[in-house]
PDBQT receptor file of N, H, CA, C and O in Angstrom, charges set to zero:
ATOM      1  N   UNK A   1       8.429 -57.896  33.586  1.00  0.00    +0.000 N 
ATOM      2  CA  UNK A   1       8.367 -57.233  32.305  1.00  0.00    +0.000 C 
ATOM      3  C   UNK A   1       8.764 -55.764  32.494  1.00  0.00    +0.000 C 
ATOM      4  O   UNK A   1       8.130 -55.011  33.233  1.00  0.00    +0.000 OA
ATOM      5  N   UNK A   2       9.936 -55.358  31.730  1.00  0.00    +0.000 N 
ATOM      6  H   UNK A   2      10.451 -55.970  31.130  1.00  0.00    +0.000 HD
ATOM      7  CA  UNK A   2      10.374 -53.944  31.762  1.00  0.00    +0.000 C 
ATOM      8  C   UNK A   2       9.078 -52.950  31.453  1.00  0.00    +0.000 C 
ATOM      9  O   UNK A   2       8.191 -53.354  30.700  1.00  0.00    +0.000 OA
ATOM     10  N   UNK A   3       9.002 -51.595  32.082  1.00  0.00    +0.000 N 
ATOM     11  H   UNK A   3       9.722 -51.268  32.694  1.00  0.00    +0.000 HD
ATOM     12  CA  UNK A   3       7.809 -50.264  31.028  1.00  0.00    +0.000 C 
ATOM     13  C   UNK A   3       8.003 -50.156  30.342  1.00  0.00    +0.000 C 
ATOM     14  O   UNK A   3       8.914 -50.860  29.907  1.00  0.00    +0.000 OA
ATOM     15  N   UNK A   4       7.549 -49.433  29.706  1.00  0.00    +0.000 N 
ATOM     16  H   UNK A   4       6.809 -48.862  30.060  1.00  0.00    +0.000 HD
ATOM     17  CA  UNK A   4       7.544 -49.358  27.841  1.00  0.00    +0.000 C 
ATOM     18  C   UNK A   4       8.001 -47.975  28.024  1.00  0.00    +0.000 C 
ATOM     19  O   UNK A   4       7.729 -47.138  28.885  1.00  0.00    +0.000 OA
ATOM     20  N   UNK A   5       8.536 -47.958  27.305  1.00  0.00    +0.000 N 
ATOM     21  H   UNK A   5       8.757 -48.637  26.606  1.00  0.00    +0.000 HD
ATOM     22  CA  UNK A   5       9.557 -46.359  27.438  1.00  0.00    +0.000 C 
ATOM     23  C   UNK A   5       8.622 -45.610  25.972  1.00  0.00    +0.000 C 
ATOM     24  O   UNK A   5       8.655 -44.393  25.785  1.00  0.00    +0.000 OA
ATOM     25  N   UNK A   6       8.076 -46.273  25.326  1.00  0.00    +0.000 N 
ATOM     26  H   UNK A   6       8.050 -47.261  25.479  1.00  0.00    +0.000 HD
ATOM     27  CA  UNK A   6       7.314 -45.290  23.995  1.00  0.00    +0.000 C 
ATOM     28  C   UNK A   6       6.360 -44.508  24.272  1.00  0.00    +0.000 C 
ATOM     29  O   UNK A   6       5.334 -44.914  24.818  1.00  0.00    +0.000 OA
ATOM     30  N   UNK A   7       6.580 -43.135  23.900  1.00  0.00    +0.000 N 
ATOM     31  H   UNK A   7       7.414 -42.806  23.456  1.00  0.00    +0.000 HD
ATOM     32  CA  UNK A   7       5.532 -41.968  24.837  1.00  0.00    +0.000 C 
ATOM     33  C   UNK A   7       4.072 -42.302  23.914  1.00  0.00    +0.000 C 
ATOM     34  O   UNK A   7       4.050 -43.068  22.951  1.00  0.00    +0.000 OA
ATOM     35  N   UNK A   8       3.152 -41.716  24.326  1.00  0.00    +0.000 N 
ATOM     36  H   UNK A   8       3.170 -41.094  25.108  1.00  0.00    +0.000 HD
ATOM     37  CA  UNK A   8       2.104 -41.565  23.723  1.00  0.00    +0.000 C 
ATOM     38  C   UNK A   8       1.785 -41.225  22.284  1.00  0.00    +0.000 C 
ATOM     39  O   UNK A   8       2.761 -41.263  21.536  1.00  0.00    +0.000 OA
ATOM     40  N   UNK A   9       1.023 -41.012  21.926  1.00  0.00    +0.000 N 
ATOM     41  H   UNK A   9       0.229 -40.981  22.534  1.00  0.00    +0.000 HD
ATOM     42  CA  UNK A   9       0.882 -40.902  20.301  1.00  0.00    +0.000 C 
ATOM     43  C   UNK A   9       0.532 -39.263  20.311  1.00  0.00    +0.000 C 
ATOM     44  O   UNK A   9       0.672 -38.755  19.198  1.00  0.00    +0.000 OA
ATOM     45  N   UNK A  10       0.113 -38.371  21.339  1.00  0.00    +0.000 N 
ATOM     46  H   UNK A  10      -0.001 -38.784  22.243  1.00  0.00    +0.000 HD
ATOM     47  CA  UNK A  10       0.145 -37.083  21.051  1.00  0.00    +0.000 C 
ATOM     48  C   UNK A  10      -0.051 -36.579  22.799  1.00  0.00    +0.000 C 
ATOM     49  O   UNK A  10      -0.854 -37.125  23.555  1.00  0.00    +0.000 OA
ATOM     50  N   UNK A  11       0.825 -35.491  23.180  1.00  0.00    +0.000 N 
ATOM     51  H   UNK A  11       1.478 -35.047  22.566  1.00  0.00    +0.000 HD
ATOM     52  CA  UNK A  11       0.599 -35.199  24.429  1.00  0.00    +0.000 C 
ATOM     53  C   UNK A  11       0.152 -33.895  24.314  1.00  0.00    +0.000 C 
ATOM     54  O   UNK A  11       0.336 -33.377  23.212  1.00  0.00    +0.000 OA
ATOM     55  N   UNK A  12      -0.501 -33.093  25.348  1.00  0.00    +0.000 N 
ATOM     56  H   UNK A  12      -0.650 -33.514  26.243  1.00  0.00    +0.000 HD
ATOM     57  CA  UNK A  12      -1.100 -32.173  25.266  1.00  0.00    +0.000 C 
ATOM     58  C   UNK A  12       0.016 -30.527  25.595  1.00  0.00    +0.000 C 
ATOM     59  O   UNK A  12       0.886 -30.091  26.349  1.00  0.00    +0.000 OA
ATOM     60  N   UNK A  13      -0.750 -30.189  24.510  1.00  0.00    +0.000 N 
ATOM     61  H   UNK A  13      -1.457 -30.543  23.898  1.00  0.00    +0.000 HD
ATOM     62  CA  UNK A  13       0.455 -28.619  24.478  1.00  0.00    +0.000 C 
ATOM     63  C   UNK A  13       0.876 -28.505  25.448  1.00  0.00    +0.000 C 
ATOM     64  O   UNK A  13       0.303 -28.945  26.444  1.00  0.00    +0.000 OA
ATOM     65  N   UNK A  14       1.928 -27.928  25.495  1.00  0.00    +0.000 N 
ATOM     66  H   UNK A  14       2.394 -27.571  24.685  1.00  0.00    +0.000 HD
ATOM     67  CA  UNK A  14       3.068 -27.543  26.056  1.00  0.00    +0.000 C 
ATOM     68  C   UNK A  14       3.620 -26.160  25.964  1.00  0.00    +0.000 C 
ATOM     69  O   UNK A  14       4.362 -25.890  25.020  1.00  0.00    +0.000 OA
ATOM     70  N   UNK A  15       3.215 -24.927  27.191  1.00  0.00    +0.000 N 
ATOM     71  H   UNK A  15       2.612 -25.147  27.958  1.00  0.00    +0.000 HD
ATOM     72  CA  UNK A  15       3.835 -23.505  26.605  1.00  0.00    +0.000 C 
ATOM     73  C   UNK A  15       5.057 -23.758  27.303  1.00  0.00    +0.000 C 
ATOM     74  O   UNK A  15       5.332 -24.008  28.477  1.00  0.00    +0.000 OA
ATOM     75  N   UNK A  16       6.092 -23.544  25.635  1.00  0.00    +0.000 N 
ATOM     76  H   UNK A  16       5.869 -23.341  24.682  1.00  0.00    +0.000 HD
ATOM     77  CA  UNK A  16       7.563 -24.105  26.438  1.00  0.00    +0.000 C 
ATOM     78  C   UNK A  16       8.275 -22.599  26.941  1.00  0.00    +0.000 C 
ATOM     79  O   UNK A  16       8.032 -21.497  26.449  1.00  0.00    +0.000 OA
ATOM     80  N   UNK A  17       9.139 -22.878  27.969  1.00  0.00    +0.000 N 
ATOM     81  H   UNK A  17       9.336 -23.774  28.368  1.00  0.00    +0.000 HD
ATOM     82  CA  UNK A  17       9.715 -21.611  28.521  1.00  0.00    +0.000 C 
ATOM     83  C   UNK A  17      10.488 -20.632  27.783  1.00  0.00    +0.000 C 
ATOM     84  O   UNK A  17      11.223 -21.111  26.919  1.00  0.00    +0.000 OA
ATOM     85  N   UNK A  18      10.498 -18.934  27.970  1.00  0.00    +0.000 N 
ATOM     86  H   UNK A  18       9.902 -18.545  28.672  1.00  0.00    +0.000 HD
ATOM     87  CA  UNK A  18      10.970 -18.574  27.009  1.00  0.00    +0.000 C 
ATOM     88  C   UNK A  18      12.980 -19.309  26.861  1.00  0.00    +0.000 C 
ATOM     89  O   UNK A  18      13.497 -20.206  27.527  1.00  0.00    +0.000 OA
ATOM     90  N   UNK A  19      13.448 -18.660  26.009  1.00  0.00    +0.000 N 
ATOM     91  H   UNK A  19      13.028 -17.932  25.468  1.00  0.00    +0.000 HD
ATOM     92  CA  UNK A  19      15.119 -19.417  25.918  1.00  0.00    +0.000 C 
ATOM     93  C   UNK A  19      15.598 -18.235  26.014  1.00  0.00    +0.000 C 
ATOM     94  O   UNK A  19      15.397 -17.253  25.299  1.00  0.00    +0.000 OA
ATOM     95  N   UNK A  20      16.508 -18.416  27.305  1.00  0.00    +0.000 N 
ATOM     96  H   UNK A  20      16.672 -19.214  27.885  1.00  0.00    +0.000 HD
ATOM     97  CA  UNK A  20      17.425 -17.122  28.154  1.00  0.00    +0.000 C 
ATOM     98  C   UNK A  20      18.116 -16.678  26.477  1.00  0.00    +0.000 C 
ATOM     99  O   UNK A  20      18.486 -17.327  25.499  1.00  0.00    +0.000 OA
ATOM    100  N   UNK A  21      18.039 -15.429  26.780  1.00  0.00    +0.000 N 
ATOM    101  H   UNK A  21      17.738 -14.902  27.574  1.00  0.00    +0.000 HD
ATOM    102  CA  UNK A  21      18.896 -14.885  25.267  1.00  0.00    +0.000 C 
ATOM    103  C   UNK A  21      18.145 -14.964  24.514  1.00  0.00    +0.000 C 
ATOM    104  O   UNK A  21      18.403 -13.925  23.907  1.00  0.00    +0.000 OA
ATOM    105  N   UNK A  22      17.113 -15.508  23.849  1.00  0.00    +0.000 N 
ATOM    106  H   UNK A  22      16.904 -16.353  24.342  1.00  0.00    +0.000 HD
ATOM    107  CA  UNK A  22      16.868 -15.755  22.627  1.00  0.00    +0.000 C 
ATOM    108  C   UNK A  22      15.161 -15.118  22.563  1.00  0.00    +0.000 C 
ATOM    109  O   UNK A  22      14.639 -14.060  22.915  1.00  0.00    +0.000 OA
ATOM    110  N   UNK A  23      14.648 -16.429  21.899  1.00  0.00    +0.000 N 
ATOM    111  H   UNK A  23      15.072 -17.288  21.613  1.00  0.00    +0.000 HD
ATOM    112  CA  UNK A  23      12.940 -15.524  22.094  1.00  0.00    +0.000 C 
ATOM    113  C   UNK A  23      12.443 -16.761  22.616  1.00  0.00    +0.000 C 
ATOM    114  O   UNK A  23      13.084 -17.791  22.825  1.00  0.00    +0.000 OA
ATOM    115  N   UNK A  24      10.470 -16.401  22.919  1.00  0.00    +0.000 N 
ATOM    116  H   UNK A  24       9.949 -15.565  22.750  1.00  0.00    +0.000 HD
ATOM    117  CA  UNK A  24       9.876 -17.762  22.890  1.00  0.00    +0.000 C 
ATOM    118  C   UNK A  24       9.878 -18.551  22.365  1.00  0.00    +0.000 C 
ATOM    119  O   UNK A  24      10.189 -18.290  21.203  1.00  0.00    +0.000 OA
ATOM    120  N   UNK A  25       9.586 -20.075  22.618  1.00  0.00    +0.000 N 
ATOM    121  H   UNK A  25       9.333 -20.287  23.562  1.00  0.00    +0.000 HD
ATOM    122  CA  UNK A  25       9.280 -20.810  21.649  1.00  0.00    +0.000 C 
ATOM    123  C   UNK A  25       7.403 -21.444  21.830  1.00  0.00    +0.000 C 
ATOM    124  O   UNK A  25       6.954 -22.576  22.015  1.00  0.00    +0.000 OA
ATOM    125  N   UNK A  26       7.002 -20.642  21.733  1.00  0.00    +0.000 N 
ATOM    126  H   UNK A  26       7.367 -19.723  21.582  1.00  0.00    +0.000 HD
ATOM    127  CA  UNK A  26       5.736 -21.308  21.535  1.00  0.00    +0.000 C 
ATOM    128  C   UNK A  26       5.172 -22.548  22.348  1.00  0.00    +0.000 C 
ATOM    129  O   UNK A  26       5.613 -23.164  23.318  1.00  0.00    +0.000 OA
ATOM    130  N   UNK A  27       4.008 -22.678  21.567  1.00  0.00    +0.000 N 
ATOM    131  H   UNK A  27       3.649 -22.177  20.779  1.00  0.00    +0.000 HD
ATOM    132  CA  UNK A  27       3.249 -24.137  22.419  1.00  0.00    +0.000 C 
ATOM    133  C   UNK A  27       3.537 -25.337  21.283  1.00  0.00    +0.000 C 
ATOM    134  O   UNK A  27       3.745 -25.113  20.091  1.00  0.00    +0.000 OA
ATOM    135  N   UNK A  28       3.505 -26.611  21.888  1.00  0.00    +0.000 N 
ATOM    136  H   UNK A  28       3.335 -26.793  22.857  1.00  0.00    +0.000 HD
ATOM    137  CA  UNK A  28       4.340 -27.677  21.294  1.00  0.00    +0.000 C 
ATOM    138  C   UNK A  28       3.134 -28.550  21.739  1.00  0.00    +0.000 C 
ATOM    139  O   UNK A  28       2.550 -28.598  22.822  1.00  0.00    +0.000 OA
ATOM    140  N   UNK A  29       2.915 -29.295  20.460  1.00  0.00    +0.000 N 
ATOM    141  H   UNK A  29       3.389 -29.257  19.580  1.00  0.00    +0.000 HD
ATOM    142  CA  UNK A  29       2.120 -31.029  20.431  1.00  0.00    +0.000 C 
ATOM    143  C   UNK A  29       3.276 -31.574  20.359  1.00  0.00    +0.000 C 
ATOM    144  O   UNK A  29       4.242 -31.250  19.669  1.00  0.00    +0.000 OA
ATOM    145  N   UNK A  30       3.115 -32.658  21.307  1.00  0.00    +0.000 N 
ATOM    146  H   UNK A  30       2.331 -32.921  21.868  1.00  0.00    +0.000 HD
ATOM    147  CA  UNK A  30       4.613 -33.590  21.363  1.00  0.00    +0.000 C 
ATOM    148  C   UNK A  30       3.720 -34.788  20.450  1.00  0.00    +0.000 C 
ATOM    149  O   UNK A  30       2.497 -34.863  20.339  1.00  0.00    +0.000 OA
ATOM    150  N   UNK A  31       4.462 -35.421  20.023  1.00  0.00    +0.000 N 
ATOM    151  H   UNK A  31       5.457 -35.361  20.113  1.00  0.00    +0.000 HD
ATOM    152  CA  UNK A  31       3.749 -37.299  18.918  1.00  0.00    +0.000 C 
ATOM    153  C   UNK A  31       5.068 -37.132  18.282  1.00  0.00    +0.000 C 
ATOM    154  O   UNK A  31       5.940 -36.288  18.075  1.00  0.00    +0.000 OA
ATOM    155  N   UNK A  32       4.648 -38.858  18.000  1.00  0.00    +0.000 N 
ATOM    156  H   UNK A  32       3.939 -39.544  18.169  1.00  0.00    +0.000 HD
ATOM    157  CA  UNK A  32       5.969 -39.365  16.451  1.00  0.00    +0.000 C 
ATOM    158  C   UNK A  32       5.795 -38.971  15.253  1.00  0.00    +0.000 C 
ATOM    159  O   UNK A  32       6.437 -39.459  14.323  1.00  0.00    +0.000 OA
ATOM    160  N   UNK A  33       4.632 -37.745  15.051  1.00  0.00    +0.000 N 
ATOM    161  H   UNK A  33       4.111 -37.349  15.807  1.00  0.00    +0.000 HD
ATOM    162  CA  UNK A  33       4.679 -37.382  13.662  1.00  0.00    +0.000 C 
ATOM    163  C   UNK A  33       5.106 -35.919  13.487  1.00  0.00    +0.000 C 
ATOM    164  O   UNK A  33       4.999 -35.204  12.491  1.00  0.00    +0.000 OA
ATOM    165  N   UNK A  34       5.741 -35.580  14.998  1.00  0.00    +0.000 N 
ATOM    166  H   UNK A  34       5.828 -36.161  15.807  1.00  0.00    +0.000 HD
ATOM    167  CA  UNK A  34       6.246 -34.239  15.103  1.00  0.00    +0.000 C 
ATOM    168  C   UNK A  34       7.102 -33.500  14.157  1.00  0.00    +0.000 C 
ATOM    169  O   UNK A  34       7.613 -34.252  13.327  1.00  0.00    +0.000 OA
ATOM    170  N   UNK A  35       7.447 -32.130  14.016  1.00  0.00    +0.000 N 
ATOM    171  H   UNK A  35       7.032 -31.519  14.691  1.00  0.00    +0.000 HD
ATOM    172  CA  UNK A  35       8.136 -31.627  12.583  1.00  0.00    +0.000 C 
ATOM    173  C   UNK A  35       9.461 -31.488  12.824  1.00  0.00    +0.000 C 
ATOM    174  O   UNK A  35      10.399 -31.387  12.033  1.00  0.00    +0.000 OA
ATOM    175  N   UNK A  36       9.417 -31.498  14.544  1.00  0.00    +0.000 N 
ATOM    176  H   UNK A  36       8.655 -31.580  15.186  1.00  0.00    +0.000 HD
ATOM    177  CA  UNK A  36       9.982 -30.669  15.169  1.00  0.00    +0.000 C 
ATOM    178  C   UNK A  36      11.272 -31.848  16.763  1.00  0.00    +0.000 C 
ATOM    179  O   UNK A  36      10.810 -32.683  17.541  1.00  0.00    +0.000 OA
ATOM    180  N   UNK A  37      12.315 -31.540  16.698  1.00  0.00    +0.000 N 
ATOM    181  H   UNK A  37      12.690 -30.862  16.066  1.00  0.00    +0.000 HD
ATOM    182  CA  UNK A  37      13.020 -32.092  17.692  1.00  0.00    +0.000 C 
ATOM    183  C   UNK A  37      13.335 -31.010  18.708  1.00  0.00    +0.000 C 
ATOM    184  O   UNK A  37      13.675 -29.910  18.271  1.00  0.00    +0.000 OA
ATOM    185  N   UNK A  38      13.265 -31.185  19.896  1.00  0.00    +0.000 N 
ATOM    186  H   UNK A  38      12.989 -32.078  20.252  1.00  0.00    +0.000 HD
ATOM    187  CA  UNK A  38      13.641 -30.679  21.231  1.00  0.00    +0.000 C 
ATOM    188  C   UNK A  38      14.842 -31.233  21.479  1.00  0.00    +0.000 C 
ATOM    189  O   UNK A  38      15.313 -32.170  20.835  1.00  0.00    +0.000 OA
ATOM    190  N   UNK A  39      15.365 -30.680  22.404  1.00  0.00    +0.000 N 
ATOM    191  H   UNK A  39      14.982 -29.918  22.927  1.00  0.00    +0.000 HD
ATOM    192  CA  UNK A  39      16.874 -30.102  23.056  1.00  0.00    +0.000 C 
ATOM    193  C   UNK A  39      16.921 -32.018  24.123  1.00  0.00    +0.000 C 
ATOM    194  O   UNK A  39      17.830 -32.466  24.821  1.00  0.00    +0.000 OA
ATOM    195  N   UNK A  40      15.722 -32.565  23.821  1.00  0.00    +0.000 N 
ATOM    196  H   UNK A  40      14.983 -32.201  23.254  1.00  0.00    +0.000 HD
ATOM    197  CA  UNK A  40      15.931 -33.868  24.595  1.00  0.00    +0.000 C 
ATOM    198  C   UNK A  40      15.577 -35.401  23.778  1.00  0.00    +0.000 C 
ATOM    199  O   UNK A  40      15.660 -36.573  24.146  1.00  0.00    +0.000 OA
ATOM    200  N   UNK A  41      15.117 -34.700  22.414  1.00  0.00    +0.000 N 
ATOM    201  H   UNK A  41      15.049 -33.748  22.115  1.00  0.00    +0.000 HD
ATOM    202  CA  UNK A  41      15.126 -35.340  21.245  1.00  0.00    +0.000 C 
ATOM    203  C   UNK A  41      13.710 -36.386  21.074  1.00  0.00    +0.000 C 
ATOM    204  O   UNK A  41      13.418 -37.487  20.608  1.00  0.00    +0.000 OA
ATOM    205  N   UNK A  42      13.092 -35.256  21.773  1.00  0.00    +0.000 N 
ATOM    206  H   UNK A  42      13.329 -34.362  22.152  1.00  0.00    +0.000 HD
ATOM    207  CA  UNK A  42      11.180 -35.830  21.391  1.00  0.00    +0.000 C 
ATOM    208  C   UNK A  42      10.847 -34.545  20.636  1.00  0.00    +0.000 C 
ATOM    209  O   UNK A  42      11.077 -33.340  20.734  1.00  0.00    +0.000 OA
ATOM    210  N   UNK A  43      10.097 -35.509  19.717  1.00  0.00    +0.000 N 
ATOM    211  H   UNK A  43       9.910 -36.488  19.637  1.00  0.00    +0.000 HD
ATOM    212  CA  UNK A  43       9.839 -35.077  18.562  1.00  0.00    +0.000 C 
ATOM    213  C   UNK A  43       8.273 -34.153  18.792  1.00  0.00    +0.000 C 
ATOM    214  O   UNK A  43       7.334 -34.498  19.509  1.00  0.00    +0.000 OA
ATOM    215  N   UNK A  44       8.371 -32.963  17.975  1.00  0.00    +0.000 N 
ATOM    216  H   UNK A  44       9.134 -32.682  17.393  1.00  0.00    +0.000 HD
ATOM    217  CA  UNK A  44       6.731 -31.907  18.610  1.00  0.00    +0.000 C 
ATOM    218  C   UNK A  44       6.256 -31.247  16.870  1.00  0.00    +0.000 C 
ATOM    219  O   UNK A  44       6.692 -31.540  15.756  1.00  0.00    +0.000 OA
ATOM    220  N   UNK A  45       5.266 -30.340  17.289  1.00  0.00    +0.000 N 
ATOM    221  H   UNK A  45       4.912 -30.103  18.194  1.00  0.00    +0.000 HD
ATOM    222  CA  UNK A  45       4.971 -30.121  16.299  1.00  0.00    +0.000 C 
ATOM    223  C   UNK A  45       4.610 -28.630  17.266  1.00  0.00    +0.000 C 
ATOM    224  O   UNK A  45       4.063 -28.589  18.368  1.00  0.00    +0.000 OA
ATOM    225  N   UNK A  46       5.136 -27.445  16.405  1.00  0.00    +0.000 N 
ATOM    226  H   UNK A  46       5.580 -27.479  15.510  1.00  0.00    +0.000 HD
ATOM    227  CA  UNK A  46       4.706 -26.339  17.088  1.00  0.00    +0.000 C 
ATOM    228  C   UNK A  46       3.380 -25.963  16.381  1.00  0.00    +0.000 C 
ATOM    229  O   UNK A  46       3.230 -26.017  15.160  1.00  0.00    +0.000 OA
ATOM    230  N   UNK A  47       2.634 -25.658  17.078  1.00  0.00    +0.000 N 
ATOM    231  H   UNK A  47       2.756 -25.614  18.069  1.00  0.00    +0.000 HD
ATOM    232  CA  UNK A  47       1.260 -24.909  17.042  1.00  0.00    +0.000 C 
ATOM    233  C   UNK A  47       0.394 -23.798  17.772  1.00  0.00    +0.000 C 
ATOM    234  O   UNK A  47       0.651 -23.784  18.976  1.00  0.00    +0.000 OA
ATOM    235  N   UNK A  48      -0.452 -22.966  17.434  1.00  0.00    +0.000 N 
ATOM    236  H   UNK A  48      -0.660 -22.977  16.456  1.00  0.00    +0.000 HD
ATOM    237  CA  UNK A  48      -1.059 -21.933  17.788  1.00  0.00    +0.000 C 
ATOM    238  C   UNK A  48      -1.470 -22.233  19.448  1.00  0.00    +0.000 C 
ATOM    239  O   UNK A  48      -2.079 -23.250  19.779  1.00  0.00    +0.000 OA
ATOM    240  N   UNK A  49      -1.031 -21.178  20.421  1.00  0.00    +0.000 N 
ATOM    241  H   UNK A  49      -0.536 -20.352  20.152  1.00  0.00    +0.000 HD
ATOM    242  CA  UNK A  49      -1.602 -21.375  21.657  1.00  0.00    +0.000 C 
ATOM    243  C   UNK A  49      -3.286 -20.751  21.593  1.00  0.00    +0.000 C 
ATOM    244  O   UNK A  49      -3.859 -20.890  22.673  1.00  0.00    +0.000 OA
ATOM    245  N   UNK A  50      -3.808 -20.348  20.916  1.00  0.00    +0.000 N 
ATOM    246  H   UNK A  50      -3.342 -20.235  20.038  1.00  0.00    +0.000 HD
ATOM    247  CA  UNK A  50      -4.896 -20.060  21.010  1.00  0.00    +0.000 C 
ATOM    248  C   UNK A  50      -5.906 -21.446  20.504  1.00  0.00    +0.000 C 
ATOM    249  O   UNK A  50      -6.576 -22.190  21.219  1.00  0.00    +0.000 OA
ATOM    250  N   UNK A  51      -5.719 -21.459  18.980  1.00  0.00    +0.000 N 
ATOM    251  H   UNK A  51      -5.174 -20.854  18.399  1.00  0.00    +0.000 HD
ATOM    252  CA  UNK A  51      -6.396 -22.462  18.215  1.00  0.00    +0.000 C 
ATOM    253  C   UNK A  51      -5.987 -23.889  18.294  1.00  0.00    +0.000 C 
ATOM    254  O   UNK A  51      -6.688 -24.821  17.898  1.00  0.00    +0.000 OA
ATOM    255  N   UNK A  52      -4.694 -24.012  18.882  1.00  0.00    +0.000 N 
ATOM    256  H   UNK A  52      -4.125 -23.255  19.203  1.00  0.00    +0.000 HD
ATOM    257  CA  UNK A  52      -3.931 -25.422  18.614  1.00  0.00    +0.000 C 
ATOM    258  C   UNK A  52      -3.588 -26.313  17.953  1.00  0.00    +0.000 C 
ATOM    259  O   UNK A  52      -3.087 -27.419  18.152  1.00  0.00    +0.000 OA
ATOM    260  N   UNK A  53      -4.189 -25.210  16.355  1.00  0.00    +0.000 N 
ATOM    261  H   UNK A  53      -4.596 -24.311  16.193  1.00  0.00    +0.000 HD
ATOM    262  CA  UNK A  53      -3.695 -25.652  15.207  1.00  0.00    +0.000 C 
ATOM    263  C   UNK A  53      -2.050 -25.603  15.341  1.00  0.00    +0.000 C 
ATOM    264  O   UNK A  53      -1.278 -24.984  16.072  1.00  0.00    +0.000 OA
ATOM    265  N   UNK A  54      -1.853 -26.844  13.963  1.00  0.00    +0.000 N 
ATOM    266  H   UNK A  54      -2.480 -27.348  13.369  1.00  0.00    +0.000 HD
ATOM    267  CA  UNK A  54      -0.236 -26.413  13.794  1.00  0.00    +0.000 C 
ATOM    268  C   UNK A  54      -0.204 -25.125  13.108  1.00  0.00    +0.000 C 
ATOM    269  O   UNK A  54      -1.036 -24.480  12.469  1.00  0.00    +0.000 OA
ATOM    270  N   UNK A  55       1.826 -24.836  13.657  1.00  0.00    +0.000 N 
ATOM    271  H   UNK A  55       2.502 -25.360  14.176  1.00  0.00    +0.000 HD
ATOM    272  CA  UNK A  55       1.997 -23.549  12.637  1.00  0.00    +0.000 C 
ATOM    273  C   UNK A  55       3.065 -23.943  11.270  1.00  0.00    +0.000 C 
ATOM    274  O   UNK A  55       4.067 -24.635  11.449  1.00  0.00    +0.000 OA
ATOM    275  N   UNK A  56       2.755 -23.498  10.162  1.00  0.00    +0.000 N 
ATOM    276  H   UNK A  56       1.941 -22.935  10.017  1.00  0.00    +0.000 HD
ATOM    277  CA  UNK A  56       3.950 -23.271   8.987  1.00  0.00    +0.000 C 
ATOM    278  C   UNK A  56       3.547 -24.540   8.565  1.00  0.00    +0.000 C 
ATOM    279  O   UNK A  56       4.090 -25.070   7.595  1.00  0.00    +0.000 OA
TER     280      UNK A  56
């Protein structure tokens, strides 16, 4: 039986690296109900590194 390639239902923040040139991007909840697509096309939801609420 092949692994299951389907990530988890929510992974734990993520402070993503800043982006050469540009600015930070914050801390990221990765899940399938994310707002948000990454540069590898998993889906996040950016949120507060303090509270870990979402933001916006």
């Amino acid at each position: 039986m092949a692994p299951s390639t389907k990530q988890p239902a929510q992974k734990p923040a993520v402070k993503s690296p800043a982006i050469p040139g540009g600015t930070d991007t914050g801390c990221r909840a990765y899940g399938d109900k994310g707002t948000s697509i990454d540069s590898k096309g998993r889906r996040y939801t950016k949120i507060d590194c303090t509270t870990k609420l979402p933001i916006g």
